[in-house]
C-alpha positions as CSV (number, residue, x, y, z in Angstrom):
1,X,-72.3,-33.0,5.6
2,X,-71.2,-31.2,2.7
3,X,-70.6,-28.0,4.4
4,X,-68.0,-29.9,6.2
5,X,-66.2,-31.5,3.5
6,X,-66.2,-28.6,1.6
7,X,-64.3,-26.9,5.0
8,X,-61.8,-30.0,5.3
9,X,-61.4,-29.3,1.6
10,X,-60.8,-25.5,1.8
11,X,-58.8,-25.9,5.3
12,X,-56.7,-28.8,3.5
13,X,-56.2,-26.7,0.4
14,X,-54.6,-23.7,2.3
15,X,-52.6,-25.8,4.3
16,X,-51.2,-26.9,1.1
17,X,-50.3,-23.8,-0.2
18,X,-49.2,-22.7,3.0
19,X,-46.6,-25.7,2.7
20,X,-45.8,-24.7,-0.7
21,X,-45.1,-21.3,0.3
22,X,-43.3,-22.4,2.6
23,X,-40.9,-24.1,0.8
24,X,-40.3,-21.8,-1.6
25,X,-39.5,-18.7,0.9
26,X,-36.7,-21.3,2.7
27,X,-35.4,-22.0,-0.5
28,X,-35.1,-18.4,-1.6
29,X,-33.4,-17.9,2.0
30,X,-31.0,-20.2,1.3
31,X,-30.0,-19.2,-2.1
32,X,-29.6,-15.6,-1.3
33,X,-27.7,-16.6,1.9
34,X,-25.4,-18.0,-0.4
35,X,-25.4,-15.1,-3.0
36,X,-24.3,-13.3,0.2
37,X,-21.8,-15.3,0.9
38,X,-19.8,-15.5,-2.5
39,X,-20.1,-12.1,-2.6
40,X,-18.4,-11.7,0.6
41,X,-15.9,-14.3,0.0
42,X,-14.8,-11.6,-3.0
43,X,-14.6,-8.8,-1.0
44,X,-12.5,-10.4,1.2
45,X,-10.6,-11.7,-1.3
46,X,-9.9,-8.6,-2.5
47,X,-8.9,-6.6,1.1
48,X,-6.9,-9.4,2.1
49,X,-3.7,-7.8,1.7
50,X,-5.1,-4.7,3.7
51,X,-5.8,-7.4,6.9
52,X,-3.7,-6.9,10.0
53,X,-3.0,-10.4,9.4
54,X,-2.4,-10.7,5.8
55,X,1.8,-12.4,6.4
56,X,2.9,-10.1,3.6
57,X,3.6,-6.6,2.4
58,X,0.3,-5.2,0.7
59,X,2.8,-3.5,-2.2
60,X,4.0,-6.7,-3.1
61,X,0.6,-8.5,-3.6
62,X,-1.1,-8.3,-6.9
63,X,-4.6,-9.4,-7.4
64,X,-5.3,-11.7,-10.1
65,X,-9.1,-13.2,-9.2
66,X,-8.9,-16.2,-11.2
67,X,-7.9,-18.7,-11.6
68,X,-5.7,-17.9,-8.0
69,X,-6.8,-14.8,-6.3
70,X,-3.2,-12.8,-5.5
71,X,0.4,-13.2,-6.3
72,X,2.7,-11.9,-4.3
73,X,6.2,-10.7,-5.2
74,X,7.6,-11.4,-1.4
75,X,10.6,-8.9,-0.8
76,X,10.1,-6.9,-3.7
77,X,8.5,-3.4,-2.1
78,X,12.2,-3.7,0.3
79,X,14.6,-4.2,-2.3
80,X,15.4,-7.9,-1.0
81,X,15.5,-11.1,-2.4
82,X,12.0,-12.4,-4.5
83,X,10.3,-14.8,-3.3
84,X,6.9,-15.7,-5.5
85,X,4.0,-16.7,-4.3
86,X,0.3,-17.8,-5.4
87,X,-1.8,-17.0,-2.9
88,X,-5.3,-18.1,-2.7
89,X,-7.9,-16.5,-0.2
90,X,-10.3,-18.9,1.7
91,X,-12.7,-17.9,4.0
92,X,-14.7,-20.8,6.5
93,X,-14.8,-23.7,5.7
94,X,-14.4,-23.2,1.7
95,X,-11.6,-25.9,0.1
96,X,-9.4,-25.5,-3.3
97,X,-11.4,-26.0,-6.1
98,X,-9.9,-28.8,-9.1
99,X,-8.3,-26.1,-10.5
100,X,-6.6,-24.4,-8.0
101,X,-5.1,-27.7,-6.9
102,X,-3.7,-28.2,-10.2
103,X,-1.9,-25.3,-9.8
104,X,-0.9,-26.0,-6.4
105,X,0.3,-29.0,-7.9
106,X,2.0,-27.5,-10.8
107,X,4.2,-24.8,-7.9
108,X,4.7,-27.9,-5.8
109,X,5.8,-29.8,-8.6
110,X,8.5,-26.7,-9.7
111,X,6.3,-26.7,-13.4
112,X,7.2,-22.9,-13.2
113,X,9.0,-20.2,-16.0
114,X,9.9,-17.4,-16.7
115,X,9.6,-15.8,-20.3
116,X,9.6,-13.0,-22.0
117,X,7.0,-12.0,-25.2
118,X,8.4,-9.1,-27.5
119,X,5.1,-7.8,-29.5
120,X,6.2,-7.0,-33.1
């Protein structure tokens, strides 16, 4: 009888840690799965211009990263008319974070200057 519970006991004991184990690995998978994916949502970020269907000229976008990824200076590589543009580069299913609606807003909303700073 006590070789038996001792075996239930063992048996039961690796299952546990097998569980355990378990649970760690898929949560490991998941994290780097979405290391991966951040990291590919910056490249991207960062080749968009270079896409086939990126809707403007590559020369006029300039990459910023934060807190909007590009703007672009629409018409400016051809000499025409400048149209400005903050451009933000999503990829799947990924939405505008608080502050990159408040600057949406702010655009929307015409809260936009010009100015110049002369350094002494």
């Amino acid at each position: 009888m006590g070789v038996v519970l001792f075996l239930a006991g063992l048996f039961l004991g690796f299952a546990i840690a097998y569980l355990v184990l378990e649970i760690r690995y898929r949560a490991a998978l998941r994290s780097l799965s979405r290391s991966f994916d951040v990291k590919k949502g910056r490249i991207v970020e960062q080749l968009a211009p270079y896409l086939r269907y990126f809707p403007y000229d590559p020369h006029d976008a300039r990459f910023v990263g934060s807190p909007v990824d590009f703007i672009v200076f629409d018409g400016l590589n051809a000499g025409k008319e400048v149209t400005i543009r903050f451009v933000e580069v999503k990829s799947g299913k990924a939405v505008l974070n608080d502050n990159e609606r408040r600057i949406k807003e702010a655009v929307e909303k015409k809260r936009v200057s010009f100015e110049v700073f002369r350094s002494q």
